[in-house]
mmCIF file of the C-alpha atoms, coordinates in Angstrom:
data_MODEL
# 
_entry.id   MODEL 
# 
loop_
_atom_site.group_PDB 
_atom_site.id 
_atom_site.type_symbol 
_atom_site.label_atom_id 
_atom_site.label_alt_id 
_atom_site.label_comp_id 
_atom_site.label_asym_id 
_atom_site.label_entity_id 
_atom_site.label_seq_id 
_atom_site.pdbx_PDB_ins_code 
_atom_site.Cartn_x 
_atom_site.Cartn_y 
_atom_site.Cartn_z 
_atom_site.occupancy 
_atom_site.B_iso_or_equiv 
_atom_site.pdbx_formal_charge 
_atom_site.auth_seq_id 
_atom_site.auth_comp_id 
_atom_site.auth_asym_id 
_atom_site.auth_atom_id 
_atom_site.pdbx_PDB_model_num 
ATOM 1   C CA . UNK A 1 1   ? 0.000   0.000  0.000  1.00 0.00 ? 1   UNK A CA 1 
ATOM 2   C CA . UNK A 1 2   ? 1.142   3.258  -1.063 1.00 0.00 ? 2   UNK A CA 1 
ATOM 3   C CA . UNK A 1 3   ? 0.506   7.003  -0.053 1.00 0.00 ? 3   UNK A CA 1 
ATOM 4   C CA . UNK A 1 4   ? 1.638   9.268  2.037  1.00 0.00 ? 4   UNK A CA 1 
ATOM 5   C CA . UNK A 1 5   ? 0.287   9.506  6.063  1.00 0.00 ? 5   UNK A CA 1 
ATOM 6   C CA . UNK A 1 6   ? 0.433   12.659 8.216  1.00 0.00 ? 6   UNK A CA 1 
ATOM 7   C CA . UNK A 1 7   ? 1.621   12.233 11.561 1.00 0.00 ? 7   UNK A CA 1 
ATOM 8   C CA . UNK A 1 8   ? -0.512  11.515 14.439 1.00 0.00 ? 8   UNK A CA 1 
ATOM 9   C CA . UNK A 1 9   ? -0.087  15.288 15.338 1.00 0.00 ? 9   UNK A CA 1 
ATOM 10  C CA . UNK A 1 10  ? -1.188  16.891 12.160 1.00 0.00 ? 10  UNK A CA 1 
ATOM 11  C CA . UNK A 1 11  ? -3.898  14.103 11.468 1.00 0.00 ? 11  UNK A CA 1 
ATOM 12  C CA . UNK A 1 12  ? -5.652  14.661 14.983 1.00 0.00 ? 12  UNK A CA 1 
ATOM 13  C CA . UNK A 1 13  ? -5.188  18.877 13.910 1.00 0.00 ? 13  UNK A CA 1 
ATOM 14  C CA . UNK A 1 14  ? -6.766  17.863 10.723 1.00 0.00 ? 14  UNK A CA 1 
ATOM 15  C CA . UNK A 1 15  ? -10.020 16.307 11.882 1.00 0.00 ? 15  UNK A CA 1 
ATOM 16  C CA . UNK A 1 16  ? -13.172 18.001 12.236 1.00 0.00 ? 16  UNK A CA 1 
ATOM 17  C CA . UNK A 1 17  ? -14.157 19.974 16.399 1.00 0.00 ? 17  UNK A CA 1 
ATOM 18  C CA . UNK A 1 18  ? -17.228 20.427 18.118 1.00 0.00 ? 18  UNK A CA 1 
ATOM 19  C CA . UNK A 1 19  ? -18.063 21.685 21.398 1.00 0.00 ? 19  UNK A CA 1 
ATOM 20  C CA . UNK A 1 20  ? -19.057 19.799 24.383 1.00 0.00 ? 20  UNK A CA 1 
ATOM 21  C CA . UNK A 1 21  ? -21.232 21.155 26.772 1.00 0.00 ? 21  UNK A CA 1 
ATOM 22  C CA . UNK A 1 22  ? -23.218 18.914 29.957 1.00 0.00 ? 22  UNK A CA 1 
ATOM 23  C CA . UNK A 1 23  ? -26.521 19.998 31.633 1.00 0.00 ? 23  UNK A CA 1 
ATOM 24  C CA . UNK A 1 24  ? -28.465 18.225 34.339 1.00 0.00 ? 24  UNK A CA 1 
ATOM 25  C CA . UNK A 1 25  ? -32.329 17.816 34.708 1.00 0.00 ? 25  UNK A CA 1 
ATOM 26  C CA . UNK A 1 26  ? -33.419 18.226 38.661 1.00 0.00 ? 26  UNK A CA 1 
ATOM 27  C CA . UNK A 1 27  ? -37.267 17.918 39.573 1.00 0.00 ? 27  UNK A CA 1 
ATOM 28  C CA . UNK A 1 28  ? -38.754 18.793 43.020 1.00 0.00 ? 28  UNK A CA 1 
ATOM 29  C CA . UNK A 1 29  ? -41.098 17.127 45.102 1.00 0.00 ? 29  UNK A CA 1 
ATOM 30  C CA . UNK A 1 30  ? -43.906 17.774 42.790 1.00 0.00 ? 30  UNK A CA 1 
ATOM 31  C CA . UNK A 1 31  ? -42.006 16.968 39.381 1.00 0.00 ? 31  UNK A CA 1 
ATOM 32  C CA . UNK A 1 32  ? -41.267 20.409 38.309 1.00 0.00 ? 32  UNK A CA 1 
ATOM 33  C CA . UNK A 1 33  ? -38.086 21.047 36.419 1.00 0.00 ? 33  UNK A CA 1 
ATOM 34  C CA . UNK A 1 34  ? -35.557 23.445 37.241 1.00 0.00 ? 34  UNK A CA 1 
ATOM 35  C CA . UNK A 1 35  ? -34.653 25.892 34.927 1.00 0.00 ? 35  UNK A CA 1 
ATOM 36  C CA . UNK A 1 36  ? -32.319 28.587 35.150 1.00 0.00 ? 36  UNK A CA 1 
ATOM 37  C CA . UNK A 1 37  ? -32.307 32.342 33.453 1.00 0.00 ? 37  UNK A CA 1 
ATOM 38  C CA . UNK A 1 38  ? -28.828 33.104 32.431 1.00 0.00 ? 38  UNK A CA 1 
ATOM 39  C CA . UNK A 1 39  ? -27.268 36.824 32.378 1.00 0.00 ? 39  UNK A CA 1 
ATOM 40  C CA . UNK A 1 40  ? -26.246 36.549 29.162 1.00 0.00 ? 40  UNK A CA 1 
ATOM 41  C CA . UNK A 1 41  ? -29.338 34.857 26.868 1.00 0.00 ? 41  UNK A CA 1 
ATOM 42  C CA . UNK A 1 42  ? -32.949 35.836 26.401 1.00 0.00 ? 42  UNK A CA 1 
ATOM 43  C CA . UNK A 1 43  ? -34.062 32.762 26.799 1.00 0.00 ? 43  UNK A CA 1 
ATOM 44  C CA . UNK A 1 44  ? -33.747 30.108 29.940 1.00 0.00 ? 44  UNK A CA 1 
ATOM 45  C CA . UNK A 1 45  ? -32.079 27.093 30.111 1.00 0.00 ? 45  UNK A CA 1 
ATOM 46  C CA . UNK A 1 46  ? -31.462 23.697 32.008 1.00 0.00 ? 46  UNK A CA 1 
ATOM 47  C CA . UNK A 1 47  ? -28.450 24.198 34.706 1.00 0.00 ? 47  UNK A CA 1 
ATOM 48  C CA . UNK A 1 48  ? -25.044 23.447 33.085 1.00 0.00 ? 48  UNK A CA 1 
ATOM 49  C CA . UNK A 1 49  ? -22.435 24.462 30.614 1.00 0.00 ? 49  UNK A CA 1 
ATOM 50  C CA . UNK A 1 50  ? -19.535 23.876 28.470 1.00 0.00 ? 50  UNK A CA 1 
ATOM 51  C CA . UNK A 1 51  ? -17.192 21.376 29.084 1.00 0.00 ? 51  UNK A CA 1 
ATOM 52  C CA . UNK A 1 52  ? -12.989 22.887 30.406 1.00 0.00 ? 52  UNK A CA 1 
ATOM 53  C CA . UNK A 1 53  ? -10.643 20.760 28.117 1.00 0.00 ? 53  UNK A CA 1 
ATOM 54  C CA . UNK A 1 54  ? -10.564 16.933 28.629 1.00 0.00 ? 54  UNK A CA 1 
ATOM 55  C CA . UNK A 1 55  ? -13.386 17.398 30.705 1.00 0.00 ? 55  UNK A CA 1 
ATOM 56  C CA . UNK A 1 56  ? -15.484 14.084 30.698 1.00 0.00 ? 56  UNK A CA 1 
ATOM 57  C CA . UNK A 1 57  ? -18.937 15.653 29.909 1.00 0.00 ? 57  UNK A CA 1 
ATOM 58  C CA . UNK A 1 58  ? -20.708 13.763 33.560 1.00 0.00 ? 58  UNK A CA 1 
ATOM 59  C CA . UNK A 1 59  ? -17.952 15.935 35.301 1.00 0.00 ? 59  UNK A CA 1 
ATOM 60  C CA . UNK A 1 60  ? -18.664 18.824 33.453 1.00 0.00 ? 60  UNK A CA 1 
ATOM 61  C CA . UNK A 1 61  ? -22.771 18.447 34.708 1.00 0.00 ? 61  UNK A CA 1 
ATOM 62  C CA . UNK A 1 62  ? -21.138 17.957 38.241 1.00 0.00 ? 62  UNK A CA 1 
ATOM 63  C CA . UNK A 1 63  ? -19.181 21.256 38.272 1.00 0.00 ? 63  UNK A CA 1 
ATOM 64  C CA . UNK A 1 64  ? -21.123 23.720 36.443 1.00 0.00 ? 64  UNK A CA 1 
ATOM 65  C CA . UNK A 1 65  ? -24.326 22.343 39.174 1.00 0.00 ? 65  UNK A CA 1 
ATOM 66  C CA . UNK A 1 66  ? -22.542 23.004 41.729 1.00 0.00 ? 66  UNK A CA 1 
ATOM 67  C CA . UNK A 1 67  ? -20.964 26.304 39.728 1.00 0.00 ? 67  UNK A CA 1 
ATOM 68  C CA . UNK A 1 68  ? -24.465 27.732 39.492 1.00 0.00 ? 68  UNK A CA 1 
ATOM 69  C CA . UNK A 1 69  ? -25.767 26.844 41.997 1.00 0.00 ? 69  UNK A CA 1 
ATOM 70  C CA . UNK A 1 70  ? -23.886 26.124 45.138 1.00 0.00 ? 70  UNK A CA 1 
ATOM 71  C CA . UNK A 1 71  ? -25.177 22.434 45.825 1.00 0.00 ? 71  UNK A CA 1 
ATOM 72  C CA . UNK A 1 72  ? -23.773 19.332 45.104 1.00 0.00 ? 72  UNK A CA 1 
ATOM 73  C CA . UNK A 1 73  ? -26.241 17.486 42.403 1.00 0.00 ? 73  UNK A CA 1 
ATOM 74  C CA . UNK A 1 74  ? -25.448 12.789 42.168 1.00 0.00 ? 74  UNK A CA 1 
ATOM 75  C CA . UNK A 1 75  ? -24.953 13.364 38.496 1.00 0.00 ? 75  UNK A CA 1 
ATOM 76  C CA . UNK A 1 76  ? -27.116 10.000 37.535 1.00 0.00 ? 76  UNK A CA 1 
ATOM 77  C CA . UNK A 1 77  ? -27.693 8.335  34.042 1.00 0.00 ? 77  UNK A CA 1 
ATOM 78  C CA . UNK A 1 78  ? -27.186 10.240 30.343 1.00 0.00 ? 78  UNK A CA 1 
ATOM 79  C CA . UNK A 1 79  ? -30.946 11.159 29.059 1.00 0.00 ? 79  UNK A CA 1 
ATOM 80  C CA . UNK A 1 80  ? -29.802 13.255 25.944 1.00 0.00 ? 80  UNK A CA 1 
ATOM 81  C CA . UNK A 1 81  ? -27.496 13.309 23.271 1.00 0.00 ? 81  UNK A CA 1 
ATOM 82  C CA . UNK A 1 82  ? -27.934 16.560 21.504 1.00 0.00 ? 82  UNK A CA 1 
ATOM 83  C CA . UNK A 1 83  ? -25.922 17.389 18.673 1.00 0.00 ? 83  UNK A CA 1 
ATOM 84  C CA . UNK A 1 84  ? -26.729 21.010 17.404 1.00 0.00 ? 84  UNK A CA 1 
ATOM 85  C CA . UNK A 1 85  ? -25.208 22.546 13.456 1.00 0.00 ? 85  UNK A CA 1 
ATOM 86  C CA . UNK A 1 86  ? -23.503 25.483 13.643 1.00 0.00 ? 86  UNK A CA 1 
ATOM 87  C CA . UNK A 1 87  ? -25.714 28.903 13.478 1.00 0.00 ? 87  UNK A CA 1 
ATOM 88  C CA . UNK A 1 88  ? -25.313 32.564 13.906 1.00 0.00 ? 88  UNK A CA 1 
ATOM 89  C CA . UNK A 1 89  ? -21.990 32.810 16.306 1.00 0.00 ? 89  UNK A CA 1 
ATOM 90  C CA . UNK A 1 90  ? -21.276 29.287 16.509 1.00 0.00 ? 90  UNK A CA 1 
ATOM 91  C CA . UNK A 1 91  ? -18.893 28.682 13.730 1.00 0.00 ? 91  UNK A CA 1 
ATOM 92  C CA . UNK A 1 92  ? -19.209 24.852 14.766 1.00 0.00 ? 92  UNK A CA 1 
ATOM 93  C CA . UNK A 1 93  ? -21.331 22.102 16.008 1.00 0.00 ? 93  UNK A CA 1 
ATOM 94  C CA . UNK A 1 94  ? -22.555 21.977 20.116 1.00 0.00 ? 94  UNK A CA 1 
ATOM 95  C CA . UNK A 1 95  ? -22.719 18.341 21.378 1.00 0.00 ? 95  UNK A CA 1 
ATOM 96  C CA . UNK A 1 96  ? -24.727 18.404 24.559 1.00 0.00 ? 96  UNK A CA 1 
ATOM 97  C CA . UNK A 1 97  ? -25.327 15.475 26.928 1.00 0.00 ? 97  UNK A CA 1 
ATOM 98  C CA . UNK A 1 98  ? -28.181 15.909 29.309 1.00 0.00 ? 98  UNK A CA 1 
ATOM 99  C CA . UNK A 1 99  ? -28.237 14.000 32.774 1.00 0.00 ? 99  UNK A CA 1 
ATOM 100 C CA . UNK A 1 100 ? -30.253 13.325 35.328 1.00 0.00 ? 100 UNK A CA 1 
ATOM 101 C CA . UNK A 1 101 ? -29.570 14.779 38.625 1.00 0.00 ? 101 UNK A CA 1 
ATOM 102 C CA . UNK A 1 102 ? -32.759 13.456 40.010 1.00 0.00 ? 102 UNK A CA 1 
ATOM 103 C CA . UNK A 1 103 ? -34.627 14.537 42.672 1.00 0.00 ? 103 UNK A CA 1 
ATOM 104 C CA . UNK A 1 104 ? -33.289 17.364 44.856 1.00 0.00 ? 104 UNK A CA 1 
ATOM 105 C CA . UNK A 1 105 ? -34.542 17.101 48.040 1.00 0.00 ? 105 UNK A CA 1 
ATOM 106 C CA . UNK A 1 106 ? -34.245 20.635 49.715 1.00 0.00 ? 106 UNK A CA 1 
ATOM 107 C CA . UNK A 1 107 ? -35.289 23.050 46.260 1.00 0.00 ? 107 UNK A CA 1 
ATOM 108 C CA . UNK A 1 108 ? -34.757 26.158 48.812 1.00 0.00 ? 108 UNK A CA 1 
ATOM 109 C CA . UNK A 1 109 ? -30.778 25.190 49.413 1.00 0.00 ? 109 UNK A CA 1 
ATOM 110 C CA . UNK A 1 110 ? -29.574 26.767 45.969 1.00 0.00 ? 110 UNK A CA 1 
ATOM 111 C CA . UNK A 1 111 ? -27.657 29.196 46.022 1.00 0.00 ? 111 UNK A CA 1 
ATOM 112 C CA . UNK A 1 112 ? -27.199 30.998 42.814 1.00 0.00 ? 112 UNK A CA 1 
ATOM 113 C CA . UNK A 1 113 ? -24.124 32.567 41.148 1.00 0.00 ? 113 UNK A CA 1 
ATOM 114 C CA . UNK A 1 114 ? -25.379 35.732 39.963 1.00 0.00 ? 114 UNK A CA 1 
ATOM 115 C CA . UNK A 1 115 ? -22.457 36.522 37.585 1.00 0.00 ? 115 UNK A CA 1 
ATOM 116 C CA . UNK A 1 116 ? -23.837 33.851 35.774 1.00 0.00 ? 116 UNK A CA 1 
ATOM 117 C CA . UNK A 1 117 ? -27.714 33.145 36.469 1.00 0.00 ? 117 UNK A CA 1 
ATOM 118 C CA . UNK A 1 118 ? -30.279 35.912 37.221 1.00 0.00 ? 118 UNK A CA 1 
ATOM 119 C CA . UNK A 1 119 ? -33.204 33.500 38.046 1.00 0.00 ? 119 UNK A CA 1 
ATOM 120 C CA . UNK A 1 120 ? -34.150 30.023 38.495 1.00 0.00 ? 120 UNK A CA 1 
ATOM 121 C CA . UNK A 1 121 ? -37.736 28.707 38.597 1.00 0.00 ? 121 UNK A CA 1 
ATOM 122 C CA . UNK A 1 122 ? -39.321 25.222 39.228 1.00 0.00 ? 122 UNK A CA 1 
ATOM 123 C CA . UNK A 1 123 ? -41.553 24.988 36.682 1.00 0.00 ? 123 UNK A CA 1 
ATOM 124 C CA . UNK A 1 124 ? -43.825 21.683 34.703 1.00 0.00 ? 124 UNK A CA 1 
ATOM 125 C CA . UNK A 1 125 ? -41.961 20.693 31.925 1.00 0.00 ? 125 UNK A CA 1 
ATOM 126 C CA . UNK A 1 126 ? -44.447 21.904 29.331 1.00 0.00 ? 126 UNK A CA 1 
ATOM 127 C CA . UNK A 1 127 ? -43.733 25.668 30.536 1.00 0.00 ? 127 UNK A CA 1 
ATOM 128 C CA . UNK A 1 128 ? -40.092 24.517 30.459 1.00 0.00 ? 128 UNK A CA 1 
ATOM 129 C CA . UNK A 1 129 ? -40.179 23.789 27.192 1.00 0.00 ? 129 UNK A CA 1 
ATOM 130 C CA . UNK A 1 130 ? -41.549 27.194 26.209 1.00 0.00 ? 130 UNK A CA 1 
ATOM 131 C CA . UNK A 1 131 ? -38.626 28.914 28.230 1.00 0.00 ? 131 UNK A CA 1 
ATOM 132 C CA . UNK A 1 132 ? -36.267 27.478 25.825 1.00 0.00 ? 132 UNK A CA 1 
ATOM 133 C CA . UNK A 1 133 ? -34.483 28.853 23.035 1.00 0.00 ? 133 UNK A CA 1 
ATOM 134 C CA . UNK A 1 134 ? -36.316 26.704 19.569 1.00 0.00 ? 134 UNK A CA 1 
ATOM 135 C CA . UNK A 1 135 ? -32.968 24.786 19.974 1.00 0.00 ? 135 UNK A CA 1 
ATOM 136 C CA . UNK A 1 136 ? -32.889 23.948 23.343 1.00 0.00 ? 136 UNK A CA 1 
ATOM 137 C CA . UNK A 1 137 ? -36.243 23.036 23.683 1.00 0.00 ? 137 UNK A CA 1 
ATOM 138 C CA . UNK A 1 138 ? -36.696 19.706 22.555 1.00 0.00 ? 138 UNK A CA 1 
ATOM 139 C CA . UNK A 1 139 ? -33.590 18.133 25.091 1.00 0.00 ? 139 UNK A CA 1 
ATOM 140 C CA . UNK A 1 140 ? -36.931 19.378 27.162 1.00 0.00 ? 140 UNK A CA 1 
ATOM 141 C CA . UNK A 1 141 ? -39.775 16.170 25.816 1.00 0.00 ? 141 UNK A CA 1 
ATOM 142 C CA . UNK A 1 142 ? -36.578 14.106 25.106 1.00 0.00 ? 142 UNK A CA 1 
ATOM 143 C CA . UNK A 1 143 ? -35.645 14.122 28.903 1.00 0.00 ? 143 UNK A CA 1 
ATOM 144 C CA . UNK A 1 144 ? -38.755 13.574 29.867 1.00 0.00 ? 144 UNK A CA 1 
ATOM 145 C CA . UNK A 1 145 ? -39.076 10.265 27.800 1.00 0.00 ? 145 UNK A CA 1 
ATOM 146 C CA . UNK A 1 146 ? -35.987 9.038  28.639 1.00 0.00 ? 146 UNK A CA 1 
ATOM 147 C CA . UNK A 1 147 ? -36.735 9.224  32.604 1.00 0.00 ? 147 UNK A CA 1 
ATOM 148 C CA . UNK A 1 148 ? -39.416 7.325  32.034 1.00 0.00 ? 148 UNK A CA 1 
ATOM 149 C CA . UNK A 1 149 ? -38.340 4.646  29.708 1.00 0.00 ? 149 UNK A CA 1 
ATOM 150 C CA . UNK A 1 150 ? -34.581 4.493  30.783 1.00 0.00 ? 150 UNK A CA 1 
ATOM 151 C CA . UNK A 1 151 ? -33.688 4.556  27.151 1.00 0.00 ? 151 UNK A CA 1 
ATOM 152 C CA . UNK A 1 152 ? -31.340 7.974  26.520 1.00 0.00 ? 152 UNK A CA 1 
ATOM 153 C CA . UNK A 1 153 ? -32.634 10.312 23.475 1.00 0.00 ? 153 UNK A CA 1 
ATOM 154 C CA . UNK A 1 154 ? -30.874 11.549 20.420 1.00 0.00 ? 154 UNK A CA 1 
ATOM 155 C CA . UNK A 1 155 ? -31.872 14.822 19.700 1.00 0.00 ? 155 UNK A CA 1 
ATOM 156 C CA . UNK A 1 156 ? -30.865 17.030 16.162 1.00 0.00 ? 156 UNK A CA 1 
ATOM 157 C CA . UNK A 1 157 ? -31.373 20.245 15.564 1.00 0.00 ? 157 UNK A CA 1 
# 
C-alpha cells in the first residue's frame, strides 16, 4: 500500500471539532423542572455548561451544578445526546449530553451565582419547554421520555 500519512499530530489537527457542553435535569417534590435564566441569553435554560478541556462531559454536569448553583447534584444516568449545526456565532457544532440529577430534596438550598444566572424557577416541563431557546427546547420532551423509559434520546437540531 502506497501514499503518504500525516503524523498523528497533524492528522488529529486535521479532523473536524465540536463543542461539548453537559446539563443536568433536577425535579422537586412535585415533578417540576428546574430551569435557570442566564445573564447573558434571552431565553432560559437547564443548569449546566460547556465542558474545560478533557473534561469528561458527567464531570462537566457535576461542576457547572454546583458552579451555578452552590449544591452538590449525584450526576445520575445520560438522558440526551444533543448534537446542534452550527448557526449565527457558533462557527461549529454543540454536542450536549443531558443528565439526570434526580430529585433534589431541599429546592430552597440553591444558592445561585449571579455573575452567571439571574433567576431560576421550578416549573412543569411543558412551561419549560416554552422557556427554551427553539434549539434547546426539545432536550426538554426528550428528557422527559428518557426518565421514564430508561432509554437515553438523540436529539438534532
Amino acid at each position: 500500500m502506497s501514499g503518504e500519512y500525516l503524523e498523528p499530530s497533524e492528522w488529529y489537527a486535521s479532523l473536524p471539532t465540536a463543542y461539548v457542553a453537559a446539563a443536568v435535569v433536577l425535579t422537586d417534590g412535585d415533578d417540576r423542572v428546574l430551569v435557570v435564566k442566564p445573564t447573558y441569553r434571552p431565553y432560559w435554560a437547564l443548569p449546566g455548561g460547556v465542558a474545560e478541556a478533557g473534561e469528561a462531559p458527567h464531570l462537566c454536569a457535576a461542576r457547572e451544578a454546583a458552579e451555578e448553583l452552590g449544591v452538590t447534584v449525584p450526576v445520575g444516568d445520560l438522558l440526551v445526546a444533543h448534537w446542534a449545526a452550527p448557526q449565527g456565532d457558533r462557527p461549529r457544532p454543540m454536542l450536549t449530553f443531558v443528565f439526570d440529577g434526580g430529585l433534589l430534596p431541599e429546592p430552597g438550598s440553591i444558592r445561585l451565582r449571579r455573575e452567571e444566572l439571574e433567576d431560576a424557577a421550578w416549573v412543569s416541563w411543558e412551561k419549560a419547554e416554552t422557556l427554551m431557546s427553539a434549539v434547546t427546547a426539545p432536550r426538554i420532551p426528550a428528557a422527559r421520555r428518557a426518565r421514564r423509559t430508561g432509554r437515553a434520546e438523540y436529539v438534532l437540531s
